[in-house]
C-alpha positions in Angstrom: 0.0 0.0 0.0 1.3 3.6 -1.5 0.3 6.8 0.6 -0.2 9.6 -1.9 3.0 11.1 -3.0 4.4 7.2 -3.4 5.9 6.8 0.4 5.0 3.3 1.3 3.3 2.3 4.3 4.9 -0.8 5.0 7.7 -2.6 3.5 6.9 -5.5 1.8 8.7 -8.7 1.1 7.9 -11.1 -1.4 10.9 -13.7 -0.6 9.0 -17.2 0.1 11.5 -17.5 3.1 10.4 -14.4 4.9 7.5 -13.3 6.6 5.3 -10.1 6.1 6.6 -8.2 9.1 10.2 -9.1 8.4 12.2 -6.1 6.9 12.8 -6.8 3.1 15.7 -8.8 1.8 18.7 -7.0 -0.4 17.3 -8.5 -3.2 13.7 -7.5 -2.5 14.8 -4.1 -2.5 16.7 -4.6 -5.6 13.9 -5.9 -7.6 11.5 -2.9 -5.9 13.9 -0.6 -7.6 14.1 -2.2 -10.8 10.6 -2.2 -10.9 10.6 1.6 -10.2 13.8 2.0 -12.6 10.9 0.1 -15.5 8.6 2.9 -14.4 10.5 5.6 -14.4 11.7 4.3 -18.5 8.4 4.3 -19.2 7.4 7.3 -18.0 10.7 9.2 -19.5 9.5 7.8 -22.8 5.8 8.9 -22.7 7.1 12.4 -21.7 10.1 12.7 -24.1 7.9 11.1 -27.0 5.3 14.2 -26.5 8.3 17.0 -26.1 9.7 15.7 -29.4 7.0 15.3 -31.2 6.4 11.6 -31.4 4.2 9.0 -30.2 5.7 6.4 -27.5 5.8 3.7 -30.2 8.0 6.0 -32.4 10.2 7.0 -30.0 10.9 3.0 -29.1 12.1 2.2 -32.4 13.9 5.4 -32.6 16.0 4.4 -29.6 16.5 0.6 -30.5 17.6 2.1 -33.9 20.5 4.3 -31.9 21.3 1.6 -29.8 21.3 -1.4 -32.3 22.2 0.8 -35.1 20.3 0.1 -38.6 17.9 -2.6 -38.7 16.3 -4.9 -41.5 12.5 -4.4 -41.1 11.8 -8.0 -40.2 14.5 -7.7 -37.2 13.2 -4.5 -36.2 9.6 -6.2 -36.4 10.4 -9.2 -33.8 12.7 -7.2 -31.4 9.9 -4.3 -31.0 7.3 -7.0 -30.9 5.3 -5.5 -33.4 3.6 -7.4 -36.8 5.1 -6.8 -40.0 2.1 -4.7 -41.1 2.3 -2.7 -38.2 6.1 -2.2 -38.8 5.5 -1.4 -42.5 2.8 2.0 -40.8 5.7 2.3 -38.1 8.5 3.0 -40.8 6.3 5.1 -42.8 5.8 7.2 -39.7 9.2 7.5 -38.6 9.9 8.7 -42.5 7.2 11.3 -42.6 8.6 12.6 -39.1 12.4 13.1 -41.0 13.5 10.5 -37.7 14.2 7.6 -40.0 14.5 6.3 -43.5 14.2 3.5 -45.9 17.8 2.6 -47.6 18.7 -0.3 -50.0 20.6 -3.3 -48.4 24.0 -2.9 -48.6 24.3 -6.8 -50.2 21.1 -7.6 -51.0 18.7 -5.9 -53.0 15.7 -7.3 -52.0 16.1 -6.0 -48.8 15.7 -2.9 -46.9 17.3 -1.0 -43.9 16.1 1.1 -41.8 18.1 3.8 -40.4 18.3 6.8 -38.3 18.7 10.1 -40.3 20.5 13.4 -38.7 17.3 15.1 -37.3 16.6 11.5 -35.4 20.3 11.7 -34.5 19.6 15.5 -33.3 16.6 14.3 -31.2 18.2 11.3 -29.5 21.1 13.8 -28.9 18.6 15.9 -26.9 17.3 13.1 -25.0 20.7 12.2 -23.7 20.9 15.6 -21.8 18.0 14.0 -19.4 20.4 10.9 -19.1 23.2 12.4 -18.8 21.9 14.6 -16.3 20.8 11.6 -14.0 24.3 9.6 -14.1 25.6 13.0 -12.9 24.0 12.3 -9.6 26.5 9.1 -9.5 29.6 9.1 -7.7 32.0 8.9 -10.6 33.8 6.2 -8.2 31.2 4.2 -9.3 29.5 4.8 -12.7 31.9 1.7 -14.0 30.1 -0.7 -11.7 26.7 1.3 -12.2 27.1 0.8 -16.0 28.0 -2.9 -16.3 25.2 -3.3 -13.6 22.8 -2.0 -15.9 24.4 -3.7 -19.5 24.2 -7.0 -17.5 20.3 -6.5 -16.3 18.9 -5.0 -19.3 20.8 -8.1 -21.8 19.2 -10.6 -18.6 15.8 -9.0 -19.8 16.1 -8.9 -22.8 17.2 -13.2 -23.3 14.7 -13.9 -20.7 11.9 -11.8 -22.9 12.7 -13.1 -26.3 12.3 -16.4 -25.5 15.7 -16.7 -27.6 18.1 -18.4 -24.9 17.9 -21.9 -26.2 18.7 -23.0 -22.3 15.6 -21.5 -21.1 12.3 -21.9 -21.5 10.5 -18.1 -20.6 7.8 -19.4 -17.9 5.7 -16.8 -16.2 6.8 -15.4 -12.9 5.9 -18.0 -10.2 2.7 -16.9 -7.9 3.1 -15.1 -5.2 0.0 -14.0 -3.6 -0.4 -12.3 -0.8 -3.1 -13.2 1.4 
């Protein structure tokens, strides 16, 4: 339970070995910030997809594509989750905003790319300053291990999501109710 302005009540822990009064684990409190770290992505998205001039879905592609660099539609299509129709309207969008374009394969003909032009480039630029902004609030000391902590939780997300790691089967997170 969430008193308004977001200060919880109560902790709460959801490890199977401890009880409802017992403080929350490390790891519990790592996974409630994780959580809020999702949020707060989400919500940094919605707001800098409306101050730029694009819709959330838009701006997702537009930062896989400046992650991941250029992308064959098909790819793009299964790592945004998104039919190949609805890519094909995607794309189009992206090229009527000037954030993106259509270019020939570079070895195959029958193929397209997808790429970010310079006025996406400018944009993504301009959404760094928020970024950069927040890692300025980390002691330098320890932006190395802040970093890999990150690259090493979002690629965990990412294999467990795609249902790609050939190890794993992606299963639903186990039940745990709270009576």
């Amino acid at each position: 339970m969430f008193r308004p302005g977001g200060d919880p009540v109560r902790p709460l822990s959801l490890s199977q070995e401890t009880s409802i009064d017992a403080e929350p684990s490390e790891k519990d409190r790592a996974i409630r910030h994780l959580r809020m770290l999702i949020l707060a992505g989400e919500h940094y998205r919605q707001v800098l997809a409306e101050a730029i001039g694009l819709g959330t879905t838009e701006c997702q592609a537009l930062s896989y594509l400046e992650v991941h660099g250029s992308s064959g539609q098909s790819d793009l299509a299964r790592d945004l989750g998104l039919t190949s129709s609805a890519l094909t309207s995607l794309v189009d969008r992206l090229e009527r905003q000037g954030v993106a374009e259509r270019v020939q394969h570079p070895r195959d003909r029958r193929r397209t790319t997808i790429r970010v032009t310079e006025r996406g480039t400018a944009l993504v630029v301009q959404s760094h300053e928020w970024l950069d902004a927040t890692l300025d609030r980390i002691d330098p000391a320890h932006l190395e291990l802040v970093s890999d902590s990150l690259a090493i939780i979002a690629s965990d997300l990412a294999t467990r999501t795609s249902g790609s790691d050939p190890g794993e089967t992606p299963q639903a997170p186990p039940d745990r109710r709270i009576a």
